[in-house]
SEFITOR-623009 format. One record per residue: residue in three letters; x, y, z of N, C-alpha, C in turn. Coordinates in steps of 0.001 Angstrom, whole numbers, plus 500000, padded with zeros to 6 digits. Each point is the difference from the previous one (the first is absolute). Layout:
% SEFITOR-623009
ALAXYZXYZXYZ/...
***
This chain:
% SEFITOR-623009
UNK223078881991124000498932500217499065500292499269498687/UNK501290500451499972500083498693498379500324498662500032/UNK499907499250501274499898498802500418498627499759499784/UNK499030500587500505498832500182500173499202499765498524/UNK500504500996498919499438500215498131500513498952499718/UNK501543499301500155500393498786499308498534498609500605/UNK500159500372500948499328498640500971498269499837498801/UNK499681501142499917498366500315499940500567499630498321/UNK500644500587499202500187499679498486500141498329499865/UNK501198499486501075500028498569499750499020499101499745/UNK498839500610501388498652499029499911499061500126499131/UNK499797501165499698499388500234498380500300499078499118/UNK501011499911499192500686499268499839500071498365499628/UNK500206499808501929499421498372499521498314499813500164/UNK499110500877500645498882499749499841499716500208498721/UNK500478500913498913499043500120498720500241498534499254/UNK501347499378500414500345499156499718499258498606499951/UNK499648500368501243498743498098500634499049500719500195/UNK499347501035499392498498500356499915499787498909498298/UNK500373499623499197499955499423498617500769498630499307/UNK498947498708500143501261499493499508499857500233498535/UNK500923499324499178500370499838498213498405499280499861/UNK499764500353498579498917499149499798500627498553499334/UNK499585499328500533500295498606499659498867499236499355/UNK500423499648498376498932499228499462500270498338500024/UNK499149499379500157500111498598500148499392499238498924/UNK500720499341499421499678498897499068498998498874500266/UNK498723499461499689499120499033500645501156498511499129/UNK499532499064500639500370499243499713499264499283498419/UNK498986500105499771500150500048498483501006500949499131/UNK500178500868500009500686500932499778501764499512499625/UNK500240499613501084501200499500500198500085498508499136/UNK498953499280499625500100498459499252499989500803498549/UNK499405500895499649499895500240499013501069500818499287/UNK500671500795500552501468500576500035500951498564499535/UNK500043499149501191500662498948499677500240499600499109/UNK498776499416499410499574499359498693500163500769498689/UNK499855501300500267500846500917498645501137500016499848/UNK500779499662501036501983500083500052499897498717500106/UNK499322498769499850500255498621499851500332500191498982/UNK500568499008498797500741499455498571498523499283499763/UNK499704500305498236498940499333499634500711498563499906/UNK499033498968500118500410498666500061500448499352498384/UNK501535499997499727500021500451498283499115498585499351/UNK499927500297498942499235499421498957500960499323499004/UNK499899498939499840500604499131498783500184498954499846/UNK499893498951499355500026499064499268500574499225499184/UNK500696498621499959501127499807498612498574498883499402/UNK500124500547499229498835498973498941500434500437498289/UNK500341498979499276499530500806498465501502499280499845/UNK500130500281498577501252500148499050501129500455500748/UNK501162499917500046501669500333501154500856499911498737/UNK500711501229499859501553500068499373500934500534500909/UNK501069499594500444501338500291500559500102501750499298/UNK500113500885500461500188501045499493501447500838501107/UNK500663499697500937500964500431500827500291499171501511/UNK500968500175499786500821498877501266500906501135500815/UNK499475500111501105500589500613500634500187501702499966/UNK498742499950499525499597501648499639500925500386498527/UNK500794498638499164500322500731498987499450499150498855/UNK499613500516498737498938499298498784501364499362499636/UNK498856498728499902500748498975499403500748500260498243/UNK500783499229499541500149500174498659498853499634499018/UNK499713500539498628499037499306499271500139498541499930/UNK501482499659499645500373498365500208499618498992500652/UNK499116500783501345499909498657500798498656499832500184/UNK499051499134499281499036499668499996499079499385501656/UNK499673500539500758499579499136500857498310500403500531/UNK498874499301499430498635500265500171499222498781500993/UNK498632500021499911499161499208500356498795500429500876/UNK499263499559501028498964500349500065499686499564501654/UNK499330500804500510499240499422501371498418500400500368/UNK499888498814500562498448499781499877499629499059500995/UNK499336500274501316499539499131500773501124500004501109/UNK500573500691500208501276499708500669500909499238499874/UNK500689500025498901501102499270499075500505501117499248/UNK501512500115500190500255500579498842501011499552499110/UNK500099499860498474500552499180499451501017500802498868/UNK501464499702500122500941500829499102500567498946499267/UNK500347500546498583500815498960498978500637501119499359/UNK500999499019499839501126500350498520500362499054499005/UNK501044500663499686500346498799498693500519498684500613/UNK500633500157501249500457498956500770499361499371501182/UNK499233500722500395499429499916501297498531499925500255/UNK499509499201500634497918500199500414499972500193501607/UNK500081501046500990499641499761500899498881500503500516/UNK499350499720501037498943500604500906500025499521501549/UNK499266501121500762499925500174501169498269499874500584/UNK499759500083500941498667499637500436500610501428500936/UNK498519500755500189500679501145500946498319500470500500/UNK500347500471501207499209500723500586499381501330500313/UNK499664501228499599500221501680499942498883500098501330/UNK500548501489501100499245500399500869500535501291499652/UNK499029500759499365500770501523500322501107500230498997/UNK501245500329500420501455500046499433500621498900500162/UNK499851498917501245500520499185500156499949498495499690/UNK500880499452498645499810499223499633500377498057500413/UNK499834499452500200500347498738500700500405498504498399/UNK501060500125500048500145498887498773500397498592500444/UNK499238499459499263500265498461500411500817499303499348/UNK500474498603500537501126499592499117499680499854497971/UNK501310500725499264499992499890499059500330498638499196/UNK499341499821498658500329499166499268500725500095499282/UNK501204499344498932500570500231498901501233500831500560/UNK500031500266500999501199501137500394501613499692500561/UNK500201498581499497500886499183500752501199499807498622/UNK499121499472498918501307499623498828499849500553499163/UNK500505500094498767500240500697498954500525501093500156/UNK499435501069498850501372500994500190499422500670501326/UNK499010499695500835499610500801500927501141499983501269/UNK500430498447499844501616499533501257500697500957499317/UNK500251500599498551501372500880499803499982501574500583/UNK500863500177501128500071501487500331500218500769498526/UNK500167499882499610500207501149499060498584500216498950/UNK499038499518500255498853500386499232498778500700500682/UNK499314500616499332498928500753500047499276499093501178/UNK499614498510499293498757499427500530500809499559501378/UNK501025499840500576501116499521501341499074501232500652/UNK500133501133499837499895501416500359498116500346500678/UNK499392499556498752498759499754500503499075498918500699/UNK501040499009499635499233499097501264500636500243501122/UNK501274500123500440500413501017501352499118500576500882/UNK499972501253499040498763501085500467498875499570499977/UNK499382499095499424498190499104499937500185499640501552/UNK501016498724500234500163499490500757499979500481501280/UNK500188501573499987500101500519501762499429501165499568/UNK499064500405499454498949500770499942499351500349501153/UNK499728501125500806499439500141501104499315501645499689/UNK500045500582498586499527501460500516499287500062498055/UNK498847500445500419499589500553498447499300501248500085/UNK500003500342499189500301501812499646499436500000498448/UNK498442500655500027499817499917498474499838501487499858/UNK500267500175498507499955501334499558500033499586498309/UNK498525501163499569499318499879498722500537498455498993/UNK499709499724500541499713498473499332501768498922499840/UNK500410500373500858501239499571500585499649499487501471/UNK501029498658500075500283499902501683500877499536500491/UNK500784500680500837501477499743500404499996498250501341/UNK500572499665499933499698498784500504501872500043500887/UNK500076500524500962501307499688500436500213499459501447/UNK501311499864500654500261499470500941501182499467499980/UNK501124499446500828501741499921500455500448499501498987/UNK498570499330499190501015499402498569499697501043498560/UNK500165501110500418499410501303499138498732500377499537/UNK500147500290498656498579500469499692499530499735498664/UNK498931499816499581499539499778498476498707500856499870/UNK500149500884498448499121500229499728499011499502499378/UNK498678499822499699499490500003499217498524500648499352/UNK499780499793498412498989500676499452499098499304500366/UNK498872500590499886498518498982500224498979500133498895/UNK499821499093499341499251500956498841498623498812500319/
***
């Protein structure tokens, strides 16, 4: 007999079991593009155009001492100092920046490792990532990084 109550409880059991499945809600396929597209990255926004001062190399501010400004416009961008005039021809998609061969970046004190402008034509020179933030834009890549203002 209690072979019998186990037997009859078991099937209870699994029948209450597969009398119901889970409710299962399904996503339409609009549904699902549009999800997507909210956890996509907005496509960032920015621009080098206007007035450029050297303001940090390598995520650290430069000294007041070292003068280094100029301007880009048209896809050129152009840096001077007291010693130095160079510019680059460059390309922007997004974050990712494409620089073309530089000018001016070969003699003067720019050949001396030990100066500012050695340092930033380096980093001009292998530029591959830009990153703007409130009127700054970081311009870096294997040959470091440069900041600059944009006014």
């Amino acid at each position: 007999m209690k072979k019998l109550i186990l037997t009859a409880a078991a099937t209870l059991v699994l029948a209450a079991c597969g009398e119901a499945d889970a409710p299962v809600e399904e996503a339409t396929t609009n549904e699902v593009v549009e999800e997507a597209a909210e956890a996509a990255p907005a496509e960032p926004a920015g621009s080098i155009e206007g007035n450029l001062t050297l303001t940090a190399m390598g995520g650290q501010p430069v000294p007041d001492t070292v003068q280094v400004s100029g301007s880009a416009s048209g896809g050129k961008i152009s840096l001077k100092s007291h010693c130095a005039n160079m510019s680059w021809p460059f390309e922007l998609n997004g974050n990712l920046i494409t620089m073309g061969e530089g000018s001016g970046v070969s003699g003067g004190c720019v050949a001396d490792r030990t100066t500012y402008e050695y340092a930033v034509a380096k980093a001009m020179n292998q530029a591959n990532i830009a990153m703007f933030n409130e009127g700054e834009v970081m311009l870096s890549g294997p040959g470091g990084s440069v900041t600059l203002a944009m006014k």
